[in-house]
C-alpha positions in Angstrom: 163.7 131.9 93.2 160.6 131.3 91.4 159.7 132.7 88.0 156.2 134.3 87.3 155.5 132.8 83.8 152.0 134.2 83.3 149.2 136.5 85.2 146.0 136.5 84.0 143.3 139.0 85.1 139.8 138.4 85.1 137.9 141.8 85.8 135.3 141.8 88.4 131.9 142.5 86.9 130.2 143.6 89.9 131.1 147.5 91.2 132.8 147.5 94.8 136.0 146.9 96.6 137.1 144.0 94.6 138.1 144.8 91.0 139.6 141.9 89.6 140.9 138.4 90.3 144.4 136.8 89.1 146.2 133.8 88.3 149.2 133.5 88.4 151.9 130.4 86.9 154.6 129.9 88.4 157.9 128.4 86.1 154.7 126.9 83.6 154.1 124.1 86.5 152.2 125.6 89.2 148.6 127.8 89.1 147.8 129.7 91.7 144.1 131.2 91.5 141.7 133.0 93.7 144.7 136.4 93.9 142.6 139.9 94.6 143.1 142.7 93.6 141.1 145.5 95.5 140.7 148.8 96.1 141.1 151.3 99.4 141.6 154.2 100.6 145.1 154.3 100.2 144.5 152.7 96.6 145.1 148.8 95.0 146.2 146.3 97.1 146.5 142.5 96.6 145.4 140.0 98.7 146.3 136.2 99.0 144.0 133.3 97.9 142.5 132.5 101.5 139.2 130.8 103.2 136.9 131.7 106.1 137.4 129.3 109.3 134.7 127.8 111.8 135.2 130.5 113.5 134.7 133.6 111.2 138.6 134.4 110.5 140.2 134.5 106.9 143.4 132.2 106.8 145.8 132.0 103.6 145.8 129.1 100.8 148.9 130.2 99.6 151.6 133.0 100.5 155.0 133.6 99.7 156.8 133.2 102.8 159.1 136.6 102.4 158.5 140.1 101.7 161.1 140.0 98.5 159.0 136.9 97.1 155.5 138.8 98.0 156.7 142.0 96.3 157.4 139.8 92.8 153.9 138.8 92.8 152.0 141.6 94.0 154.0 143.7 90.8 153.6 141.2 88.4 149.7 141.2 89.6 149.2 144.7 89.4 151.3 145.6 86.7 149.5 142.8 84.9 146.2 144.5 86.4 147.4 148.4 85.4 148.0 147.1 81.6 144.5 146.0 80.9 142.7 149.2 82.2 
């Protein structure tokens, strides 16, 4: 599996649902940018780098393609996230 090598956070500086953004590298050869990290009512989630279609729905850049390997990330992000409050 994949190492996470680095997360960076870059706070949001505007109030509301989105609080920060992340990077993350993956084994020091990949970058993957544009991670959220927002907050609901149930508290922090993360949400995958994605863009809007033609027809108004959100589809993903980049997503791990199980839960195990989504987990890794969204705890590295968050704890990453948790670290610099």
């Amino acid at each position: 599996m994949v190492e996470i090598t680095e997360v960076r956070i870059y706070k949001s500086k505007v109030n509301g649902a989105v609080k920060a953004y992340a990077s993350v590298s993956l084994d020091n050869e990949f970058v993957v940018k544009g991670i959220k990290i927002l907050e609901g009512e149930d508290g922090l989630w993360v949400s995958m780098p994605s863009r809007k279609g033609r027809d108004g729905s959100f589809q993903d850049i980049f997503h791990p393609t199980n839960k195990e390997a989504r987990e890794k990330i969204v705890n590295a992000v968050l704890n990453a996230y948790k670290e610099q409050l």
